[in-house]
C-alpha positions in Angstrom: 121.4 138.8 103.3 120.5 138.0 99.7 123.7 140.3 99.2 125.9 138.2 101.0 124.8 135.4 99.2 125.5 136.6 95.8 128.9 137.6 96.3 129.3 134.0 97.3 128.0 132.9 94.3 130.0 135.8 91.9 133.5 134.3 93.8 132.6 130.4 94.1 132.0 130.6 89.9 135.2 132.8 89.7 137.1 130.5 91.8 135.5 127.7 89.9 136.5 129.3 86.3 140.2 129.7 87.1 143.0 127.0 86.3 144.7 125.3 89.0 147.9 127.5 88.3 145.6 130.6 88.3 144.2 129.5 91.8 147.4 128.9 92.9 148.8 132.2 91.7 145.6 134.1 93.6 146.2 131.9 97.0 149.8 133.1 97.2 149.1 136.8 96.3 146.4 136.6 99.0 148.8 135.2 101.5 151.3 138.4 100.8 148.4 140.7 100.7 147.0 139.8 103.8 150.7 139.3 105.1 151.4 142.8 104.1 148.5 144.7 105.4 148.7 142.8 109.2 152.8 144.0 108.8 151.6 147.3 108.5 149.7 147.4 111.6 151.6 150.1 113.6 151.2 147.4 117.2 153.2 144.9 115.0 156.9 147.0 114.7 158.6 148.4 117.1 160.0 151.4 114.6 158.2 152.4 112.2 158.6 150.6 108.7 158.1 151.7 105.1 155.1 149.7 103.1 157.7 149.0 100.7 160.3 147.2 103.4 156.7 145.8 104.6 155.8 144.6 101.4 159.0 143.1 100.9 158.9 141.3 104.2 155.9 139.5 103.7 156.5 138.5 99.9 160.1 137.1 101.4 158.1 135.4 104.2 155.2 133.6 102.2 157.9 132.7 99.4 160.2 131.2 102.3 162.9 133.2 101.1 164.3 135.1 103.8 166.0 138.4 102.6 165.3 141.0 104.6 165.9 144.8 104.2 165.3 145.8 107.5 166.6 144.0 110.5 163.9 141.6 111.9 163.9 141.8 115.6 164.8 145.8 116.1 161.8 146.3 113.5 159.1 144.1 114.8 157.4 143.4 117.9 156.8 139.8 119.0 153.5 139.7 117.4 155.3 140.9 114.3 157.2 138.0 114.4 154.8 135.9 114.8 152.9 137.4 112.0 156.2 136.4 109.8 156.6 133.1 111.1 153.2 132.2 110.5 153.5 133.3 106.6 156.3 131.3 106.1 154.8 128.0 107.8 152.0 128.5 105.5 154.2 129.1 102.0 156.7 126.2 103.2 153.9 123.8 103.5 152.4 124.4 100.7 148.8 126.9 99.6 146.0 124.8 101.0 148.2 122.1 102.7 147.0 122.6 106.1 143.0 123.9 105.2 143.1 120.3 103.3 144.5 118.5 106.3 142.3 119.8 108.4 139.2 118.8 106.5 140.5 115.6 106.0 140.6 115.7 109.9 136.9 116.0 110.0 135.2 114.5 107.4 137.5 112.6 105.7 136.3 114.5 102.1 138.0 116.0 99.7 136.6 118.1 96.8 137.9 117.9 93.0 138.6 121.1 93.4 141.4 120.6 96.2 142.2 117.6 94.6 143.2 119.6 91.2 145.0 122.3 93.2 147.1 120.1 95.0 148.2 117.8 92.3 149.0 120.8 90.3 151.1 122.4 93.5 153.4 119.1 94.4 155.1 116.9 91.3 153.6 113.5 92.1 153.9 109.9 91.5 151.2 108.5 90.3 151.2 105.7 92.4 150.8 107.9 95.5 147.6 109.5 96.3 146.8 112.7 97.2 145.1 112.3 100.3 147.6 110.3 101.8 150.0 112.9 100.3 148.6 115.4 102.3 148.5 113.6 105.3 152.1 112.5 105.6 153.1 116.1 104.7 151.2 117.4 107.7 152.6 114.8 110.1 156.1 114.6 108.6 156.4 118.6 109.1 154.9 118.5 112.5 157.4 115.4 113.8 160.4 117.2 112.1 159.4 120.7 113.3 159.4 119.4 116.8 162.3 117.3 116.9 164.5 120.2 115.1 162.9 122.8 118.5 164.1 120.3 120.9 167.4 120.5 119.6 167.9 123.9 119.2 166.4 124.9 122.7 169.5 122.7 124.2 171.6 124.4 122.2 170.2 127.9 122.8 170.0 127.1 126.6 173.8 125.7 126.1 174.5 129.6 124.4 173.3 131.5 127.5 169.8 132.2 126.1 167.3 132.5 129.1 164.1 129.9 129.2 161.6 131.6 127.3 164.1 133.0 125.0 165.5 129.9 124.2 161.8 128.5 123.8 160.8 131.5 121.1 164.3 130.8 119.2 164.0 127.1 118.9 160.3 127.3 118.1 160.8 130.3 115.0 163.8 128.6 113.7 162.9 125.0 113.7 159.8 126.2 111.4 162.1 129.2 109.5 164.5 125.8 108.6 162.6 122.5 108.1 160.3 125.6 105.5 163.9 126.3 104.0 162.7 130.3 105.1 166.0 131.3 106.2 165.0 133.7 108.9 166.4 134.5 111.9 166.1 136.2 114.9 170.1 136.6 115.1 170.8 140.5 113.0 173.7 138.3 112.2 172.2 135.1 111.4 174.1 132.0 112.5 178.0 133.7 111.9 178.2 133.6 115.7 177.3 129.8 115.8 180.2 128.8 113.0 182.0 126.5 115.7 178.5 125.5 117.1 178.0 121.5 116.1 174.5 120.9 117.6 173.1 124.4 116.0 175.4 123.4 112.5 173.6 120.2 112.8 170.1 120.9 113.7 170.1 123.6 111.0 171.4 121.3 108.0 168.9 117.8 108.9 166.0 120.2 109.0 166.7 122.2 105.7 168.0 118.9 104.0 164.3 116.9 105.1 162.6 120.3 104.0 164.2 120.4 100.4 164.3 116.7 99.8 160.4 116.2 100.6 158.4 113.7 102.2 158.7 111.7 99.1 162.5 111.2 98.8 162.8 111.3 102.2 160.4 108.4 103.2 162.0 106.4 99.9 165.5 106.7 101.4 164.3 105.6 105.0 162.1 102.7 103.7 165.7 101.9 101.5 168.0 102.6 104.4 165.7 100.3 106.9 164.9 97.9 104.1 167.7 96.9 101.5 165.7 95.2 99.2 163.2 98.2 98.9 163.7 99.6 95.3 164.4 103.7 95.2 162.4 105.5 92.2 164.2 106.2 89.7 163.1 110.1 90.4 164.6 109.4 94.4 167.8 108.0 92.8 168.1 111.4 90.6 167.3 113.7 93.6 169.2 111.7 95.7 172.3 111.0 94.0 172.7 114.3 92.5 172.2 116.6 95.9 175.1 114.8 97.1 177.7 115.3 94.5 176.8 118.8 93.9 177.2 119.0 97.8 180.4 117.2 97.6 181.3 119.7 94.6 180.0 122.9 96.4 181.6 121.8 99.8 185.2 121.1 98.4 185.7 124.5 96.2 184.3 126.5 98.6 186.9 124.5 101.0 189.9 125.3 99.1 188.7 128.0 96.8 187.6 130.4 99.1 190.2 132.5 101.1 188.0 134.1 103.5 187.5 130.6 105.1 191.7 130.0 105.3 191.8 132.3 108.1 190.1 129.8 110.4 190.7 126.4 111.9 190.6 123.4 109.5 187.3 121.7 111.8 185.2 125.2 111.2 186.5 125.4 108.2 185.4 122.1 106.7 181.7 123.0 108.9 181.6 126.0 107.2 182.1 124.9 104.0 179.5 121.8 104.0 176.6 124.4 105.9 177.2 127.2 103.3 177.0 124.8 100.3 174.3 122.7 101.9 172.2 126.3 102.4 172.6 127.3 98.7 171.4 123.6 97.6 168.9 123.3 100.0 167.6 127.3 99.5 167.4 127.6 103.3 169.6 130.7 103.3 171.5 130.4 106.5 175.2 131.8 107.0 177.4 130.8 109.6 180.4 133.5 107.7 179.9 136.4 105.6 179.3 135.7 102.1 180.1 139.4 101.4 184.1 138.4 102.0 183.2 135.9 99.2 185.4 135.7 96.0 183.8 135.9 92.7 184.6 131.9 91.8 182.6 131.3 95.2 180.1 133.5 94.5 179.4 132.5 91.3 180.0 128.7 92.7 176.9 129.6 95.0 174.5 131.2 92.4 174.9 127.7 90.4 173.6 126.2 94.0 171.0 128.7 94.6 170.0 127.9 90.5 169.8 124.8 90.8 168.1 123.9 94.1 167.0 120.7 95.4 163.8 118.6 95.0 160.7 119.2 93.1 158.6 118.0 96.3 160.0 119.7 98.5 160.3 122.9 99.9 163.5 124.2 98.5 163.6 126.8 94.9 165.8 126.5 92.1 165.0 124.9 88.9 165.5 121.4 90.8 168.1 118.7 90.2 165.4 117.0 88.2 165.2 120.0 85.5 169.2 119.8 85.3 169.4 116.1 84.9 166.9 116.4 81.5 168.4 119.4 80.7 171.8 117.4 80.7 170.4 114.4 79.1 168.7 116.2 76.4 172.1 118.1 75.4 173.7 114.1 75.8 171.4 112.7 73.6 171.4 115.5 70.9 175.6 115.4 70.6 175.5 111.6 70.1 172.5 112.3 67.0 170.5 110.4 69.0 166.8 110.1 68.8 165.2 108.9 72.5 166.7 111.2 75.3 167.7 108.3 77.8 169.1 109.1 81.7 170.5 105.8 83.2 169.7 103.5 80.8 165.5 104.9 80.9 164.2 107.1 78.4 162.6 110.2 80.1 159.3 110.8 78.7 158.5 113.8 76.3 156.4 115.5 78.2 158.6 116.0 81.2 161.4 117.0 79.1 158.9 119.6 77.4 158.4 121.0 81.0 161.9 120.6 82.0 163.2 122.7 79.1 160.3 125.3 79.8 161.2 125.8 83.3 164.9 125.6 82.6 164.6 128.7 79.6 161.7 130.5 81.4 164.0 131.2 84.8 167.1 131.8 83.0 165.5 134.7 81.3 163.9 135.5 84.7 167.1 135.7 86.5 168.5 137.8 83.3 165.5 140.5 83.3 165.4 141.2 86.6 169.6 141.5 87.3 169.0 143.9 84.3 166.5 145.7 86.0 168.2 146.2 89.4 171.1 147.0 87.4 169.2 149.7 86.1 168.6 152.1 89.2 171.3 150.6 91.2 174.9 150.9 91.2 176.2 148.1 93.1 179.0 145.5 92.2 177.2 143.3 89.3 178.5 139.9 90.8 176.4 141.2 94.2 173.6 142.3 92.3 173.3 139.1 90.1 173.9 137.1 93.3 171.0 138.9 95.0 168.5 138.3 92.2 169.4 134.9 91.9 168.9 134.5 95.8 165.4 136.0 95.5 164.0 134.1 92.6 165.9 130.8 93.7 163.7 131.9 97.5 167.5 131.3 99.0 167.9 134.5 101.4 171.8 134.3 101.0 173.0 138.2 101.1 176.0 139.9 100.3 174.6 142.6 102.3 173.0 144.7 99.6 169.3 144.2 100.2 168.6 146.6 102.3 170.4 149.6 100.3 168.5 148.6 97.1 166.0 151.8 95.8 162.1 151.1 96.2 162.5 149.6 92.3 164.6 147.2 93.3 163.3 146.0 96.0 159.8 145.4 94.0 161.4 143.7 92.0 162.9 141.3 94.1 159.6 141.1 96.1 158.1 140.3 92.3 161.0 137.2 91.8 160.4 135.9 95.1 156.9 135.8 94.4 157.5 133.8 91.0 160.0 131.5 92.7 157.7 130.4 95.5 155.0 129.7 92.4 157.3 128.0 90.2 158.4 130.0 87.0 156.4 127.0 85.2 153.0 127.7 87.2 153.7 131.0 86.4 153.5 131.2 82.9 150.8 129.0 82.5 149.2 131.3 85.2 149.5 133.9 82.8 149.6 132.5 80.0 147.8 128.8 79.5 144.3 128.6 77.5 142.4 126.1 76.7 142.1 125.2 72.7 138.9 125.6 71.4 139.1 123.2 68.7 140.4 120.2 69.8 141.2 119.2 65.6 143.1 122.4 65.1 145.8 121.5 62.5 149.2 122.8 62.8 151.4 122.6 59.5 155.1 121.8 60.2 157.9 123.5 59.0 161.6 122.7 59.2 164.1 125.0 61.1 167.3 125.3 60.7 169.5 124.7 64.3 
């Protein structure tokens, strides 16, 4: 007993010892450890799969990504696919999100230790507070996960599917959307649903409430319902610039594309909104084969997947936040000036410092590991770079090289996903961040030439 109870004391002051971005990088790796070894459970697949296509299964699960290099329902049983589904509930809502909740539940404490975590896992306001944070997350994601099953079980019932088929579907891809997760039980994804309004529909509310966040999404509602309610000024970023880069997106890949001429202008124009909505949004669905793609889409699509959505929600990318300082830092330094202002407010130092981080840090992420794929495998670069920037932006948009990449790739990719469900910026500091010992320390400056 007294052996028991020393372990417990060994991991509650190693647990206590690590930063918040340490903790977080442990609670994900657990997640896809854990993930990874129930995956490998012989009951769980109907074939048997490698431990690397296992591996990579549950890293593109917990990281919501959805890439797959083995098809999902010829590889896994039902349990198997419950196994999956459960990982990537648990990576969309967040590490801790629901264990909080549920204590919250009970007796309404919560420790400074959760408190730390979660404040370090979700870019908050500081007017908003935590615990109500989590609340609203966990009721937000329940209403919308249930209101997105309802839907799609009409329209998989309207499709032919029998009752408890229809049930599973809805159920698995209400969660696999609204977590931006991208899987589906379809070995074609949605390309047989292209003309399919209710399933088009259902798909693109749920991924857009996912990305977006309970934040921006509860802003826009209180806005929408109440004109005199005044968005943030981080809502009107988000907001504003997920719709012209959707209008942008939607209209080149409209007229740009010429595997989309072929088809009627209705399911053309539907085709062209989901695909550009699923890059922005990182939920990773297809409703046509992005293989046919040119290289001005693809490369139209990998700025999407880059970019992302919202930094509270559940979507990758670098965030439209991250591009707008990015933008208004290069602004500001072309006109010599001094502040670095965004519609008429200066943006404060420290977020652009963290902007710029994240914005250098996963550009030479999504450089190094193209490199490295390129390495062992021979495939077009546009589809390889497309690829990597699906895994590290947790996408799951395929050209349909995934599952012909060697072992090396495929680590790798499992490694990016794993960084882009962290944050590249959690990451580093992860790795990297520690604490000064002398709080006086003085640096000397020195010029440099630019």
């Amino acid at each position: 007993m007294g052996y028991f109870k020393n372990i417990g004391k060994t991991y509650k002051k190693f647990k206590l010892g690590l930063t918040p971005q340490q903790t977080l990088f442990y609670g994900f790796f657990t997640y896809i450890t854990f993930g990874f070894i129930l995956l490998c459970i012989p009951l769980l697949q109907k074939t048997p799969v490698s431990w690397v296509d296992n591996l990579f299964t549950a890293a593109s699960a917990v990281s919501t990504t959805g890439l797959l290099t083995i098809p999902l329902t010829e590889s896994y049983t039902f349990l198997g696919q419950l196994v999956i589904m459960v990982l990537f509930q648990l990576g969309g809502i967040g590490y801790l999100t629901f264990t909080t909740f549920i204590i919250l539940s009970t007796t309404r404490k919560m420790t400074h230790w959760h408190q730390k975590i979660l404040k370090t896992e979700f870019a908050l306001p500081n007017t908003l507070h935590i615990k109500d944070f989590i609340k609203s997350v966990a009721i937000f994601t329940m209403v919308m996960e249930t209101i997105g099953a309802i839907l799609y079980f009409v329209a998989f019932k309207g499709a032919g599917f029998s009752f408890w088929n229809a049930v599973w579907s809805s159920i698995f891809h209400s969660i696999s959307a609204f977590c931006t997760a991208g899987f589906s039980l379809d070995p074609n994804g949605f390309t047989s649903y292209l003309d399919n309004g209710l399933i088009n529909f259902t798909t693109s509310m749920l991924a857009i409430c996912g990305s977006m966040g309970f934040i921006v999404v509860t802003d826009i509602f209180l806005w929408i319902k109440n004109k005199s309610h005044q968005l943030s000024f981080t809502t009107k970023i988000i907001f504003y610039g997920f719709i012209i880069l959707l209008i942008m997106g939607t209209v080149l890949l409209y007229f740009a594309e010429p595997s989309l001429s072929i088809i009627n202008e209705n399911e053309r124009l539907m085709a062209s909104f989901f695909q550009a909505m699923s890059a922005m949004t990182t939920v990773g669905f297809n409703t046509v084969d992005i293989g046919l793609f040119s290289q001005a889409i693809l490369m139209v699509t990998i700025f999407l997947m880059y970019v992302g959505a919202s930094p509270s929600g559940t979507a990758g990318g670098i965030k439209i936040t991250t591009l707008t300082a990015v933008l208004a830092i290069m602004k500001s330094g072309l006109q010599g000036k001094k502040t670095v202002t965004f519609m008429r407010r200066k943006i404060p130092s420290e977020r652009l410092q963290i902007a710029i981080s994240t914005f250098i840090f996963y550009t030479l992420l999504l450089v190094l590991g193209t490199l490295l794929v390129c390495y062992t495998n021979n495939f077009k670069f546009e589809n390889i770079l497309f690829e990597v920037a699906s895994a590290l932006g947790t996408v799951g948009l395929s050209t349909g090289i995934t599952g012909d990449l060697d072992n090396f790739g495929k680590i790798i990719l499992s490694i990016l996903m794993f960084i882009g469900r962290l944050g590249v910026l959690t990451f580093g500091l992860a790795l990297w961040y520690k604490k000064s010992k002398n709080k006086y320390n003085v640096v000397s400056e020195e010029d440099l030439a630019i």
